[in-house]
N, C-alpha and C positions, 0 to 999 in steps of 0.2 A: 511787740508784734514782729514774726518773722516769716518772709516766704524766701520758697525756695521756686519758685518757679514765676518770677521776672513779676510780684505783680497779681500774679492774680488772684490768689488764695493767701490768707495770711493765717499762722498761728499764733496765740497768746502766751506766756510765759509769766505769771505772776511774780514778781519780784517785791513788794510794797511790802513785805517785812523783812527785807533785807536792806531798802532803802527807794528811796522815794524822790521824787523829780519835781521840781515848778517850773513850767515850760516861761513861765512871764512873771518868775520872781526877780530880788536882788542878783546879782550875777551872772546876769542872762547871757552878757557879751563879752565876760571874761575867757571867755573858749569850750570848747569841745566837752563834754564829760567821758562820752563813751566812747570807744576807740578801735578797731578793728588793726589786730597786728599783718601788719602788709604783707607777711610772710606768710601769713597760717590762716586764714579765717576760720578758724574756728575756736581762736583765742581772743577775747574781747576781755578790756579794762574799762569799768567803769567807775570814776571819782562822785561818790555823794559828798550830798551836804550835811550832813552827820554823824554816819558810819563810818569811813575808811574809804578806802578804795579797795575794789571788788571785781575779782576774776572768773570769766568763764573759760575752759576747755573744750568745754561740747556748742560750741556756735550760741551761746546765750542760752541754753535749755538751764542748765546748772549753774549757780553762781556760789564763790569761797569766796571770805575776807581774806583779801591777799597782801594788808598794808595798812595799819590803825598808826601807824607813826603821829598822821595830825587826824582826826576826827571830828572835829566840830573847830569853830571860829566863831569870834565874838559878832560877827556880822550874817553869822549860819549860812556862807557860802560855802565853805570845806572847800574840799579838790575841786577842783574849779577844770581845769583840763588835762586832757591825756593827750601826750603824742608820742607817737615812734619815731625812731630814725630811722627811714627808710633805707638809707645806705652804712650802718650796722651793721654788726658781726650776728649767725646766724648756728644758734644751737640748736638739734635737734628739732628743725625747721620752724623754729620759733624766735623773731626778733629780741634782741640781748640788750639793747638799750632803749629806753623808756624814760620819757620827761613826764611829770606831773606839779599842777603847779598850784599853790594854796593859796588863797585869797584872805590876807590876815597883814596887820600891822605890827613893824617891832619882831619879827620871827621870820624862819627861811619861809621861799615862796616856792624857789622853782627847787626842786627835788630829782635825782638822775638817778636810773636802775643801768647795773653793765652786766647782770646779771636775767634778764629777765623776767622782772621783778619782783625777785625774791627779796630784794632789798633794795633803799634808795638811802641816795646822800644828799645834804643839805649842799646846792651851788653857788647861790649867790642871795643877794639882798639881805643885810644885814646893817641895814645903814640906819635902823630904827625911823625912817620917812616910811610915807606909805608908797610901798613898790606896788608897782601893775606887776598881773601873773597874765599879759597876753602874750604870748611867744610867735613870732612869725618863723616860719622855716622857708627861706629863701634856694632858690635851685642852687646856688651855688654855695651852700653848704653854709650861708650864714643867720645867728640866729639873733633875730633883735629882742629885746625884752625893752621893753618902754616902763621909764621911771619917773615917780612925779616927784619932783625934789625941788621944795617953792613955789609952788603950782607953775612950773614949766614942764614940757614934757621932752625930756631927754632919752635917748636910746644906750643901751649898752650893747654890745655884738661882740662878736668875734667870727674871725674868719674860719674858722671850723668849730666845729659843736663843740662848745666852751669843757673841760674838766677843769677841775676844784685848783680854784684860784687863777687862772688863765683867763679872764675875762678882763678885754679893753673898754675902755669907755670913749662914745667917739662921739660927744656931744660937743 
């Protein structure tokens, strides 16, 4: 459903075979699926639970598989969320870095585009525990990802948006 006028009209957009939603399934509270780039709206990511992750151009009328890296999970969460970095570098008025993060055990969780997402890299959680894919993005530019390691729950951060291998642990 999409309006363009605050509300009061909405249009439809048949999406259900390209993928499909459970508003009150498993993974409800692991984060966001669908994404609005804060730069452009009219560039949206959406991570299913079985397909990939899937992008529109045209304000969600059209949707491409833009990222089958992980596509299903033994607990049929898949891409669990999408975020931007709002204060990211800005190509062709489209946000250049992208988090997505998978909901699966023993395998990467959170996932980073610097390209826009034409591509993503595997960041962190490889510790074979089972990692949370909830990411908080704090004003000050830090990001917590919460780990369950012994049924405690510890935080990892970093004080700027973590790249591959820069991440503290500040449990």
């Amino acid at each position: 459903m999409k309006s363009t006028d605050k509300g009061n009209t909405f249009t439809y957009t048949d999406v259900t075979a390209k993928f499909k939603a459970h508003g009150n399934g498993n993974g409800r509270g692991n984060g966001e699926r669908l994404a609005v780039d804060p730069k452009n709206s009219n560039i949206l990511f959406c991570g299913s639970r079985a397909n990939g992750l899937w992008k529109s151009t045209d304000a969600g009328i059209s949707w491409n598989l833009a990222w089958n890296g992980v596509t299903t999970t033994t607990n049929g969460n898949g891409i669990c969320f999408v975020s931007f970095d709002p204060s990211g570098s800005v190509v062709n008025g489209a946000s250049q870095t992208i988090y997505i993060g998978v909901s699966r055990i023993g395998g990467g969780n959170i996932y980073k585009s610097t390209d826009g997402g034409a591509t993503f890299n595997d960041i962190l959680c490889h510790t074979g525990q089972r990692c949370r894919e909830r990411p908080c993005m704090l004003p000050i530019r830090i990001m917590k990802v919460p780990e369950l390691v012994e049924d405690s729950e510890r935080y990892i951060s970093s004080t700027r948006l973590p790249e591959h291998g820069q991440i503290q642990d500040s449990s």
